[in-house]
KEKOL-165555 format. One record per residue: residue in three letters; x, y, z of N, C-alpha, C, O in turn. Coordinates in pm, whole numbers, padded with zeros to 5 digits, always signed. Example, Ala and Ser with C-alpha at 12.3 -4.5 7.8 and 13.67 -1.06 7.14 Angstrom:
2
ala+01319-00569+00780+01230-00450+00780+01320-00330+00780+01424-00332+00846ser+01285-00225+00708+01367-00106+00714+01290+00003+00787+01341+00114+00804
REM end
This chain:
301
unk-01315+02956-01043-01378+02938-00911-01515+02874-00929-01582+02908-01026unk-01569+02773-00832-01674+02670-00872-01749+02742-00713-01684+02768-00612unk-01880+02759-00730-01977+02786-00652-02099+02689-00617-02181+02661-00705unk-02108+02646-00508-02183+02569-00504-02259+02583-00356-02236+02666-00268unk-02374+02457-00357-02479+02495-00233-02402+02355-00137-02351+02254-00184unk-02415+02393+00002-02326+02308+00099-02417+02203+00085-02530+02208+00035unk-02339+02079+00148-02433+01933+00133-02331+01893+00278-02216+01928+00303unk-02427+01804+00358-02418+01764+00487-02233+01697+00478-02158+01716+00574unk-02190+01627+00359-02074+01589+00364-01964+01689+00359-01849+01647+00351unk-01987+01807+00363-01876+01934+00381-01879+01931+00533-01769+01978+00563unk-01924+01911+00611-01921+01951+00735-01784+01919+00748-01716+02012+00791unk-01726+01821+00725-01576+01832+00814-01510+01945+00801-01453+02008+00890unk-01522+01979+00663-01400+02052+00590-01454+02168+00532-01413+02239+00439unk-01577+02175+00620-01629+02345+00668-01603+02396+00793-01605+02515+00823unk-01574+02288+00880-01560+02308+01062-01411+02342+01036-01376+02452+01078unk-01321+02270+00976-01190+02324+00972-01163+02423+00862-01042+02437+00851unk-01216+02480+00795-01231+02580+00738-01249+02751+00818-01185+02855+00804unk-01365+02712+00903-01424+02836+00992-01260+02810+01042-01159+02859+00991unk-01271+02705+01176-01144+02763+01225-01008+02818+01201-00949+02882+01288unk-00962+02796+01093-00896+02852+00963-00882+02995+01002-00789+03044+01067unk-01036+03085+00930-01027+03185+00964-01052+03248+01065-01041+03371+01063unk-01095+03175+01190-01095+03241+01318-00947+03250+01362-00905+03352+01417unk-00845+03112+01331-00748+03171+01432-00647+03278+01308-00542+03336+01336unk-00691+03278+01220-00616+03435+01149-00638+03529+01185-00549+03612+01207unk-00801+03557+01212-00788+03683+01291-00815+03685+01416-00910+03748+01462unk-00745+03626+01476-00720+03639+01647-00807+03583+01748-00786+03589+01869unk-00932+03514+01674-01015+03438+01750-01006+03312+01823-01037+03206+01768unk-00962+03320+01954-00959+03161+01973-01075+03087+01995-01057+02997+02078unk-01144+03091+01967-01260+03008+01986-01243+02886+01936-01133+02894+01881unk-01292+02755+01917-01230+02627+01806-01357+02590+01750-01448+02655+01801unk-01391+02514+01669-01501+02479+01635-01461+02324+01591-01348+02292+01552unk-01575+02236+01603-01553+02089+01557-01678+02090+01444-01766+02176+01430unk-01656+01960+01365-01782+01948+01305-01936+01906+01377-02055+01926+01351unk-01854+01835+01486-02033+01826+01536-02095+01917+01625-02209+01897+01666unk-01991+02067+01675-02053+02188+01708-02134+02200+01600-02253+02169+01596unk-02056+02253+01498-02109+02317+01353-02204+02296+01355-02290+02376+01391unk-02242+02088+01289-02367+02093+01323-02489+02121+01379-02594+02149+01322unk-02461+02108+01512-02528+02179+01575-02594+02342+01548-02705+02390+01573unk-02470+02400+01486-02549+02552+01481-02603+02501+01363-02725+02517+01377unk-02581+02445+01245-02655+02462+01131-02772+02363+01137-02840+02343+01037unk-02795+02299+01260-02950+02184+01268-03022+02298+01315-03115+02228+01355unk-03061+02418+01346-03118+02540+01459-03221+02516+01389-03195+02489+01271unk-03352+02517+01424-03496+02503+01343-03496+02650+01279-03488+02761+01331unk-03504+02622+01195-03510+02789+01041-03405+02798+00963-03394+02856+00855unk-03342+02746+01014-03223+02753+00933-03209+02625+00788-03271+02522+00813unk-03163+02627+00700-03145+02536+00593-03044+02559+00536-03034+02642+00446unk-02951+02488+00581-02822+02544+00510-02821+02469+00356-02822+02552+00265unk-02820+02381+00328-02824+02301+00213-02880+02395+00072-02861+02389-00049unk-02963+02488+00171-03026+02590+00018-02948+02733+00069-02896+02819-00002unk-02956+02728+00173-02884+02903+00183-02736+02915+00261-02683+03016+00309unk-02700+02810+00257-02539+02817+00239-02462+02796+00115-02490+02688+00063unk-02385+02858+00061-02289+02846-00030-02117+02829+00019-02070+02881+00120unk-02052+02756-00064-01955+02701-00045-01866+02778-00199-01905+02758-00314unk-01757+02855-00165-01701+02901-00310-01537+02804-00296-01462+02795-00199unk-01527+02756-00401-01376+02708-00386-01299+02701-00516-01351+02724-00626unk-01160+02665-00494-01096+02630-00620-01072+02537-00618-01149+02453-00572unk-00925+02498-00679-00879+02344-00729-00835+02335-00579-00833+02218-00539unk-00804+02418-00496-00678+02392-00369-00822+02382-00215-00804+02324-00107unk-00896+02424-00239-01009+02403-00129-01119+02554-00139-01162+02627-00228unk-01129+02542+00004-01264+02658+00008-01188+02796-00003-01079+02805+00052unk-01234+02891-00064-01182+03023-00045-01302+03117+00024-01278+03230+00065unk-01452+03049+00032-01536+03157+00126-01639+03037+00158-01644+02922+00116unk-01734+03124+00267-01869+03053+00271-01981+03148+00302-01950+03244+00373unk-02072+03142+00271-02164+03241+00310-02303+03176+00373-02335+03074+00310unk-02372+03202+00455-02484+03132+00530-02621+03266+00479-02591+03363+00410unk-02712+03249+00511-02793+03296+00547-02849+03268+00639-02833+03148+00662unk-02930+03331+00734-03035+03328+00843-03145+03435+00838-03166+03554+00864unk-03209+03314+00786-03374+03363+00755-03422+03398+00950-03394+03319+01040unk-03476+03495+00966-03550+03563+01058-03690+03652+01006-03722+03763+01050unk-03760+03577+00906-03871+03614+00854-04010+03686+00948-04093+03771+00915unk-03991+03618+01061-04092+03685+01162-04083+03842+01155-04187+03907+01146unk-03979+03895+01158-03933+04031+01180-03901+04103+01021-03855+04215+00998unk-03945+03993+00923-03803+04009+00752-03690+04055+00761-03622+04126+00687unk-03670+03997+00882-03503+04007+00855-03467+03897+00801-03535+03795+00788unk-03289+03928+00744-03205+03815+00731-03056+03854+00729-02999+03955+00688unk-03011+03744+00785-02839+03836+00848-02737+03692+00755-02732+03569+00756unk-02686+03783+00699-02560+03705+00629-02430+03693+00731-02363+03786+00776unk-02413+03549+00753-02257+03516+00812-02200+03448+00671-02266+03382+00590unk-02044+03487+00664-01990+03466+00595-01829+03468+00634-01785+03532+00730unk-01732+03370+00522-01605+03416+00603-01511+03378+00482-01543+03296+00396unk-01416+03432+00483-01318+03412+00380-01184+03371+00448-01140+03412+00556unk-01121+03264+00348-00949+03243+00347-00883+03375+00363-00920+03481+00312unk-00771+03353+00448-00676+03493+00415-00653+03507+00297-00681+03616+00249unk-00588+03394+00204-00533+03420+00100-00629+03502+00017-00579+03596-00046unk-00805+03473+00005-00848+03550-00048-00898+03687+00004-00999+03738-00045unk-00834+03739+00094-00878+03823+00122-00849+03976+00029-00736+03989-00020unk-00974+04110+00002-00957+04242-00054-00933+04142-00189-00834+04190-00244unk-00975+04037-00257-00909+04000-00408-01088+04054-00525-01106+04061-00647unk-01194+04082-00384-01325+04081-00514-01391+04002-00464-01509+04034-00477unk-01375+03884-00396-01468+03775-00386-01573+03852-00281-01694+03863-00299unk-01528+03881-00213-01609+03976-00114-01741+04003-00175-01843+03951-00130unk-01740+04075-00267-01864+04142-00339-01937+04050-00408-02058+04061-00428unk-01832+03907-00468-01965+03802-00506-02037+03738-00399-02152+03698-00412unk-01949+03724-00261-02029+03670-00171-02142+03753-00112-02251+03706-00081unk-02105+03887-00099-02216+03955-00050-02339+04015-00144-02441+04065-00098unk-02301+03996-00320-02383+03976-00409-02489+03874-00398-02609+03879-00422unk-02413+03781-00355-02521+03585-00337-02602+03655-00230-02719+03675-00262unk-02562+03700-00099-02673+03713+00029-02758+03809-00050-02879+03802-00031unk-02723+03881-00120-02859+03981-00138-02977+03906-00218-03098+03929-00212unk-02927+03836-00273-03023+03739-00387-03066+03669-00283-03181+03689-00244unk-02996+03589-00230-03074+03495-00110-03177+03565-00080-03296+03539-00099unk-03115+03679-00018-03223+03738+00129-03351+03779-00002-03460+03755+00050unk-03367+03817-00111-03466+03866-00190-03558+03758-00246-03676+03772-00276unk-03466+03618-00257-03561+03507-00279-03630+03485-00135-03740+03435-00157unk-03612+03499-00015-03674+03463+00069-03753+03612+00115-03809+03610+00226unk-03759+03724+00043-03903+03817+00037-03883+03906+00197-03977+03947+00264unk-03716+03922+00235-03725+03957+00326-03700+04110+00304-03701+04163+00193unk-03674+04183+00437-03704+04376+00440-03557+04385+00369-03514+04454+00277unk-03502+04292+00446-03359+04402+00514-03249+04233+00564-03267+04121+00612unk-03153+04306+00518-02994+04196+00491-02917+04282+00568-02893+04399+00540unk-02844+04170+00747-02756+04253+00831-02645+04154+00779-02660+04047+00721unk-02497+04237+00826-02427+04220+00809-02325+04247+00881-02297+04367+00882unk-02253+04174+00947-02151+04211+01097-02018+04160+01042-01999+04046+00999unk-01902+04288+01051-01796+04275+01033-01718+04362+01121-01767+04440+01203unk-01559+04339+01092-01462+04379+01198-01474+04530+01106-01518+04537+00991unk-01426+04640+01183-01434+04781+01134-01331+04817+01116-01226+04826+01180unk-01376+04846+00989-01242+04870+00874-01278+04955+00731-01373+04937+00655unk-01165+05056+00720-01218+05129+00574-01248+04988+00461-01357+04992+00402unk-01177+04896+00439-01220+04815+00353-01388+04762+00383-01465+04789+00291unk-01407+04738+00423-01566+04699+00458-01681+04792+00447-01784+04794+00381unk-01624+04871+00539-01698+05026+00516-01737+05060+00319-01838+05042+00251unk-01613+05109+00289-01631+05127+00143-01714+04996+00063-01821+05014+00004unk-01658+04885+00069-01719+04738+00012-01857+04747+00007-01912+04738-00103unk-01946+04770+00148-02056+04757+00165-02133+04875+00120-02233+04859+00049unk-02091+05000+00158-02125+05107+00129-02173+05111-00077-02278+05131-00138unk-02062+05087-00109-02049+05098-00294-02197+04974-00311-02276+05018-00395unk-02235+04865-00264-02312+04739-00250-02440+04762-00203-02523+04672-00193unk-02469+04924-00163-02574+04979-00117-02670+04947+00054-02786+04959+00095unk-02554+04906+00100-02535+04902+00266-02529+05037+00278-02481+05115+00196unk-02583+05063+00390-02550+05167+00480-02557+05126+00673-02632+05054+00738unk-02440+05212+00709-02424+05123+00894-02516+05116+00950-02611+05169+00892unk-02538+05071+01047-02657+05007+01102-02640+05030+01276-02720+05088+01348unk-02481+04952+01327-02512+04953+01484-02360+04895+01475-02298+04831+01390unk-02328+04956+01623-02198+04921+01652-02256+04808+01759-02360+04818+01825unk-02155+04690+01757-02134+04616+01926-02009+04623+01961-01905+04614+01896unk-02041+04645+02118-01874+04610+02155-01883+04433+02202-01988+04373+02225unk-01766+04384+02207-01714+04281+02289-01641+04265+02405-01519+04249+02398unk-01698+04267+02509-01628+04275+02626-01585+04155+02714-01663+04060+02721unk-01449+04149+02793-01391+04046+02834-01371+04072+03010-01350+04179+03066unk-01384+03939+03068-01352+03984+03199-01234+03858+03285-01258+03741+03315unk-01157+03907+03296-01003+03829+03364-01002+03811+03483-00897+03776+03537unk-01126+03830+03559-01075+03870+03712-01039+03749+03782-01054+03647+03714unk-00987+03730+03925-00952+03608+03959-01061+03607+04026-01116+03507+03981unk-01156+03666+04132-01248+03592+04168-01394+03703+04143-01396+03827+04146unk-01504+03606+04120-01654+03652+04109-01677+03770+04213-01619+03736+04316unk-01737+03898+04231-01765+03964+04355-01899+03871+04400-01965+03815+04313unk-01939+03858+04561-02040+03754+04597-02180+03832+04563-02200+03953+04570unk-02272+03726+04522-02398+03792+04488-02496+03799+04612-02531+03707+04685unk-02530+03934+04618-02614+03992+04653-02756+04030+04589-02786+04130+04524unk-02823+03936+04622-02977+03939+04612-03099+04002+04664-03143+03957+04770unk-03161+04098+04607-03274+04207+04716-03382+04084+04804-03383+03961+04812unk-03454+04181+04853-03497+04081+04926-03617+04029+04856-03670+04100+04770unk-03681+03880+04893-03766+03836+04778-03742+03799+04683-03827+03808+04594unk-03634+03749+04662-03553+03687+04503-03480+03607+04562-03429+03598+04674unk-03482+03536+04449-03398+03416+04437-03356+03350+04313-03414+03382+04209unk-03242+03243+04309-03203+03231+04212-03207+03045+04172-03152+02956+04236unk-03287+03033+04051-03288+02919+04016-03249+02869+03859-03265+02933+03755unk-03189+02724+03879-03148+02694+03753-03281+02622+03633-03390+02578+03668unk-03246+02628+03539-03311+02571+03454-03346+02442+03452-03251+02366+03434unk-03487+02377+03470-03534+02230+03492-03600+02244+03349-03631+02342+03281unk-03612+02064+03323-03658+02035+03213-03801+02068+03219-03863+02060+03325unk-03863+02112+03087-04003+02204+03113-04005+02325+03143-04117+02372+03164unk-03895+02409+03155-03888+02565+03140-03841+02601+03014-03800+02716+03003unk-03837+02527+02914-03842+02602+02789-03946+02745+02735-03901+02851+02690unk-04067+02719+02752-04176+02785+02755-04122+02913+02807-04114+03015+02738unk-04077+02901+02965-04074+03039+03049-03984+03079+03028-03990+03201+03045unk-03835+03029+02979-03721+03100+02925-03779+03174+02801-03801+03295+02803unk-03800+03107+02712-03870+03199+02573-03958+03323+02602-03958+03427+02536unk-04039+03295+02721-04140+03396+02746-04061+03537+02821-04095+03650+02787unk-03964+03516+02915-03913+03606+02954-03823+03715+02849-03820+03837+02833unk-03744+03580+02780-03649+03634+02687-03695+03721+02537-03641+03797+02456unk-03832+03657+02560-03930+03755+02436-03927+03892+02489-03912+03987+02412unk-03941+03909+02615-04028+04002+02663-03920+04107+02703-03946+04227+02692unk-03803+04065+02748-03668+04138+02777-03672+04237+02658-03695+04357+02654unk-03638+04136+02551-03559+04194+02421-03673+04227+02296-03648+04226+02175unk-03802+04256+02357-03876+04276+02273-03847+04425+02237-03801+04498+02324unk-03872+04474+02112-03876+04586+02041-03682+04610+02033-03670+04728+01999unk-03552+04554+02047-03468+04581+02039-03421+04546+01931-03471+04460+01859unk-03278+04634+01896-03262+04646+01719-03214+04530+01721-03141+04492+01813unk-03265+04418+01569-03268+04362+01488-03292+04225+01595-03271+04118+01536unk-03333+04210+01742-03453+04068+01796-03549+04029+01717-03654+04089+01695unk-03510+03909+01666-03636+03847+01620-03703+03750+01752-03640+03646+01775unk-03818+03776+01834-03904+03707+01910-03851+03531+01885-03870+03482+01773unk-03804+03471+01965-03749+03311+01968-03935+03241+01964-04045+03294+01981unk-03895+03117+01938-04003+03041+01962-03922+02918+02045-03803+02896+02069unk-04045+02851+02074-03992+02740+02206-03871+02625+02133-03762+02588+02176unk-03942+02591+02011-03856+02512+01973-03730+02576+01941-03638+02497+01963unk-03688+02688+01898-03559+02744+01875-03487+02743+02016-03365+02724+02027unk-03584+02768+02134-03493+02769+02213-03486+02629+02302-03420+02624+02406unk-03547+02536+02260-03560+02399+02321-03385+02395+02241-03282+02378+02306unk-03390+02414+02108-03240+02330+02051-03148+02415+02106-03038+02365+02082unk-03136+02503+02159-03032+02572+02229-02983+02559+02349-02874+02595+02395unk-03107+02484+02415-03095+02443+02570-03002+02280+02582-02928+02235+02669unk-03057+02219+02429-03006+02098+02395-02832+02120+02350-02755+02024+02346unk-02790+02260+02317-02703+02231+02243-02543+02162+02295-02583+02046+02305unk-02430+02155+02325-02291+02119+02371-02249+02227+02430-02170+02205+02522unk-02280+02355+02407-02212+02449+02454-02294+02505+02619-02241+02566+02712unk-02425+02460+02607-02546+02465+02748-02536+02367+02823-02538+02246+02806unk-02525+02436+02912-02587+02312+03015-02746+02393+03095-02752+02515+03112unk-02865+02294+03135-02869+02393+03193-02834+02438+03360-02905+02516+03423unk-02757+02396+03394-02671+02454+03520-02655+02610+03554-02650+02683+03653unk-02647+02619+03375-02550+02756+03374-02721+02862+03278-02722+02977+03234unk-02807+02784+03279-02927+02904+03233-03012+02948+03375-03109+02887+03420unk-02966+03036+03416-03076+03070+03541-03161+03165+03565-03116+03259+03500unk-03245+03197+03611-03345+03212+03634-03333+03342+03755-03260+03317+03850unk-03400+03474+03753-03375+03539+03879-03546+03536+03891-03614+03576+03796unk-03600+03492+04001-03759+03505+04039-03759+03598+04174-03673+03617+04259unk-03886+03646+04158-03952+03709+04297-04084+03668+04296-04179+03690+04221unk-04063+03589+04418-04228+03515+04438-04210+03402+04345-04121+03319+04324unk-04394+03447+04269-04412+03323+04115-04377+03362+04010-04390+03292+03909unk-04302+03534+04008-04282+03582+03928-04117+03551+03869-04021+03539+03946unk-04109+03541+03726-03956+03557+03664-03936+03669+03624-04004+03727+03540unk-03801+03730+03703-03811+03873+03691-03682+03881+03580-03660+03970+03498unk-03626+03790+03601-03531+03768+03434-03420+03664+03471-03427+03589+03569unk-03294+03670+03360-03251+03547+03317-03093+03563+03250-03053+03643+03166unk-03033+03474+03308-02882+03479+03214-02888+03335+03212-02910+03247+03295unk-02850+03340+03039-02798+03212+02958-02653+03256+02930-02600+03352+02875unk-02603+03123+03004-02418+03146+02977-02393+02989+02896-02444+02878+02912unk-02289+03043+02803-02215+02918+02762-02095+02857+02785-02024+02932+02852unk-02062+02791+02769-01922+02725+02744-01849+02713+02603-01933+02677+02520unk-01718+02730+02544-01670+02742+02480-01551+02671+02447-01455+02719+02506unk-01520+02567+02369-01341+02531+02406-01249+02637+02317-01291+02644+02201unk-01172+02694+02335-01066+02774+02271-00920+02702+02274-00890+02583+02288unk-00859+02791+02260-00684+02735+02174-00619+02705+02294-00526+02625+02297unk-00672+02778+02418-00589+02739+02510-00615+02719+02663-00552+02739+02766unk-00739+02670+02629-00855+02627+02743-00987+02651+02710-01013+02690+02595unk-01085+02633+02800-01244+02681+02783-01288+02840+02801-01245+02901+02900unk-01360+02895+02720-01388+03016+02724-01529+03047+02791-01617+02974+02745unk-01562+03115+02867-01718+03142+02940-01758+03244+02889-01692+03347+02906unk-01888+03245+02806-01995+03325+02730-02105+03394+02841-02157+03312+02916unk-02145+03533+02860-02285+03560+02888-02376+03580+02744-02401+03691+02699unk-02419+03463+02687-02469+03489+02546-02614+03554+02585-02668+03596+02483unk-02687+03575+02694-02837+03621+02672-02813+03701+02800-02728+03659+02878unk-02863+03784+02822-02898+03823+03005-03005+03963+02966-02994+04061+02891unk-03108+03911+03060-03215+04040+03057-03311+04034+03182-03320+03932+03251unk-03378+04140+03204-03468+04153+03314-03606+04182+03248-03593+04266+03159unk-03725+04143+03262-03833+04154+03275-03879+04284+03231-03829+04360+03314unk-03936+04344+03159-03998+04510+03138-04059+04546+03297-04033+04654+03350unk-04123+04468+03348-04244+04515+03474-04151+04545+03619-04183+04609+03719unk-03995+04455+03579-03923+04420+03707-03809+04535+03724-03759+04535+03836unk-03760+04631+03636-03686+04674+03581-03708+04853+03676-03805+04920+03712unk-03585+04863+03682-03566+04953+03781-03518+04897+03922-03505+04990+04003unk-03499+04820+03955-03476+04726+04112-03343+04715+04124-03302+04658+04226unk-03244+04767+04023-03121+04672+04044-03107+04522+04044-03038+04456+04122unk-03188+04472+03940-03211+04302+03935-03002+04246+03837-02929+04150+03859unk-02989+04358+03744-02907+04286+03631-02765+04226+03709-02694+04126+03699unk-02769+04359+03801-02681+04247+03869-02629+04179+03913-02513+04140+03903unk-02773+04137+04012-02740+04019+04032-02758+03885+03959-02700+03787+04006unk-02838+03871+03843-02829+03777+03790-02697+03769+03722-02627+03668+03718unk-02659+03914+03655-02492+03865+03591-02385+03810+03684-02291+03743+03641unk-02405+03850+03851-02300+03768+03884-02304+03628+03877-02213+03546+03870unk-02463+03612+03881-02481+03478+03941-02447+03395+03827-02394+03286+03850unk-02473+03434+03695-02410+03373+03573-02264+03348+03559-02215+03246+03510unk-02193+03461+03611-02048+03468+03626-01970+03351+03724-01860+03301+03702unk-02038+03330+03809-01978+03249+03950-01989+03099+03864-01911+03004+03863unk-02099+03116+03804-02104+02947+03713-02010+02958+03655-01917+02895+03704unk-01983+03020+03555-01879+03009+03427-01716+03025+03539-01611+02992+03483unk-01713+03048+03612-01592+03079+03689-01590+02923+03759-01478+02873+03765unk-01693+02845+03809-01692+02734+03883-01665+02632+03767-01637+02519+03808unk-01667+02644+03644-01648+02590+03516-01506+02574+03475-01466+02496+03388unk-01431+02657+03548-01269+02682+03499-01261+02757+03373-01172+02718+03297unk-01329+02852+03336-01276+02916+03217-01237+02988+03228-01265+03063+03322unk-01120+03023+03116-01004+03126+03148-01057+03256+03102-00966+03338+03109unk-01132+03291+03072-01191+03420+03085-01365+03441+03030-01437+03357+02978unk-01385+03540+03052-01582+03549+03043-01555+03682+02938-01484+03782+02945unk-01656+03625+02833-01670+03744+02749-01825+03754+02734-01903+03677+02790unk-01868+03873+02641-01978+03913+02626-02025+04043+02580-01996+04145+02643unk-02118+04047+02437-02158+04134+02298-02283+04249+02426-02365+04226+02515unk-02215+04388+02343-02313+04483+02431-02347+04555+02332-02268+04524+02243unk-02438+04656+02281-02452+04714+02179-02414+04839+02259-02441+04849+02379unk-02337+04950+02176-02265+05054+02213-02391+05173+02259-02382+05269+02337unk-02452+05148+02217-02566+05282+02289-02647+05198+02385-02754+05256+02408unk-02638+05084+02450-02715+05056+02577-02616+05112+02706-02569+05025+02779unk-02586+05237+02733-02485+05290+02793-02545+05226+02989-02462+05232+03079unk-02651+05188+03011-02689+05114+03153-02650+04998+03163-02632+04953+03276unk-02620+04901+03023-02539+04794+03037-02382+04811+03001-02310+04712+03006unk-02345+04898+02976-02205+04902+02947-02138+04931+03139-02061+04864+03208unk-02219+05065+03169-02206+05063+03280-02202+04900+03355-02105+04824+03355unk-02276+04886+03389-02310+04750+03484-02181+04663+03414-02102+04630+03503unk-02155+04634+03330-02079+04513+03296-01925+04631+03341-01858+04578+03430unk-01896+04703+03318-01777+04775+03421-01778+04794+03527-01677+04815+03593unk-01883+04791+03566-01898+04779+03745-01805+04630+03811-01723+04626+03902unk-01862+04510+03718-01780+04434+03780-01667+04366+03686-01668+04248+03651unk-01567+04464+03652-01463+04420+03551-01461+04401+03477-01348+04367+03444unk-01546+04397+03384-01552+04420+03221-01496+04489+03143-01513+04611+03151unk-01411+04435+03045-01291+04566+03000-01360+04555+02820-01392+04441+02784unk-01375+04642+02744-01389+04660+02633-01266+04606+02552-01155+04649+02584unk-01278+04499+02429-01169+04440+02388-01180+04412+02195-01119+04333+02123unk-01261+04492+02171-01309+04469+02032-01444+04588+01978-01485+04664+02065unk-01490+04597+01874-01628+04623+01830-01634+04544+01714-01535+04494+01660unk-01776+04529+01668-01802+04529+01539-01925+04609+01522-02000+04654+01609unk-01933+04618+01364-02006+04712+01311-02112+04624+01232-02076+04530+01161unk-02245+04657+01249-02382+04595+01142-02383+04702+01048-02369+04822+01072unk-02398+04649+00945-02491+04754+00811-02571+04632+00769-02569+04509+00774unk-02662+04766+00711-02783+04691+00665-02855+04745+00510-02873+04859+00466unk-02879+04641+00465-02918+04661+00307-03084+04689+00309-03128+04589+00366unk-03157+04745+00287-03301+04753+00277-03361+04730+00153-03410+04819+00084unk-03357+04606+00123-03438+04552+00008-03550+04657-00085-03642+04736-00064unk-03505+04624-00150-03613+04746-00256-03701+04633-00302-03651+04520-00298unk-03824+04647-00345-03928+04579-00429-03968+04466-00272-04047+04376-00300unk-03943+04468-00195-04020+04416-00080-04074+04458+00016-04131+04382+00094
REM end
């Protein structure tokens, strides 16, 4: 087996690789190479030094990324393996490489998100992981949006060019102090606003007055058998909070992704925010997955 650091000419035959192992395990999501790109151009990121590529004579058998989040010392390993290699060992060299990574880059602590399973559990555990945080994944099928209802003094606006700034500022301020947020900066979220999967149609804005009292960023997705609709961000304001604001901005996120034609809306909750689990069952949200974080805590840093 030959190990090596990714170079911009893998992209093809890393994009069909990921999807490889997404649709093995049940993911329809699709990926192209010039998505990919896209996630791997994200300002902080360098894949060329902290991606690895493991293969044989027949192609890739893993890949492993890092994502440096140094503001916070974090760093979260994505990684993914061939079926064929799957439970064979490689596991432990790939998650051997992230620990070295994450220690050359002087960080606390190495997350790690996988499907929950005694194999993983034990893997990580023996590797000196210990769990960290459950998420669920939740999906919603319904045929139509319930209509949004807005308190009084609010309103709802989409994202214009030059609200980079105030998206970052809100979205700092939402998810500040929550487990493992690293604080965005403008440019991280300028390339996100830029990316294929955004429009901003679908990033809006809930205000009262001059005030932004918070915000849902939804995406778009193509999957195996149509487009998929993401709530990838949604939060309210610390100062605004208590009003019943969430939901109306989640519908109002919802009615987009529904005016989009996608065949269903999903969206990551962490299992102990039990006020958002609520709310996202309030309007049809069915629980359809978890995964599990562990986390390594760097010694000598």
């Amino acid at each position: 087996m030959k190990v090596r650091n990714f170079t911009w000419a893998d992209l093809p035959a890393l994009a069909e690789f990921i999807d490889v192992i997404r649709k093995a395990a049940g993911d329809d999501r699709s990926i192209t190479p010039s998505s990919l790109e896209e996630e791997l151009s994200m300002p902080g990121l360098a894949p060329e030094e902290d991606c690895s590529l493991f293969e044989d004579g027949q192609g890739l058998l893993a890949y492993s990324l890092i994502h440096p989040e140094l503001r916070i010392r974090r760093t979260v390993l994505d990684m993914g393996f061939h079926p064929s290699a799957a439970a064979t060992g490689l596991e432990r060299e790939v998650v051997q490489r992230g620990l070295a990574k994450a220690r050359e880059l002087n960080a606390a602590v190495l997350h790690i998100c996988v499907p929950p399973s005694r194999f993983w559990k034990n893997t990580l555990e023996e590797e000196g992981f210990s769990p960290a945080h459950k998420y669920w994944q939740m999906h919603w099928r319904g045929e139509t949006v319930p209509p949004v209802k807005l308190p009084n003094g609010t309103t709802i606006q989409a994202f214009q060019p030059g609200d980079e700034g105030r998206i970052t500022q809100v979205q700092n301020a939402a998810f500040g102090g929550s487990w493992g947020f690293a604080p965005n900066t403008v440019e991280e979220v300028t390339h996100r606003v830029g990316m294929s999967i955004s429009s901003p149609k679908g990033i809006l804005f809930l205000t009262h007055g001059e005030e932004t009292s918070g915000y849902c960023w939804t995406t778009v997705q193509d999957g195996s058998s149509g487009s998929i609709g993401c709530i990838a961000m949604i939060g309210v304001a610390p100062s605004h909070r208590g009003r019943g604001l969430g939901k109306p901005i989640l519908l109002a996120g919802m009615d987009y992704l529904q005016s989009r034609g996608v065949e269903y809306i999903k969206l990551d909750v962490d299992e102990t925010n039990g006020s958002a689990i609520r709310l996202y069952r309030s309007v049809g949200f069915k629980k359809t997955m978890e995964v599990h974080w562990f986390e390594s805590l760097l010694s000598g840093t």
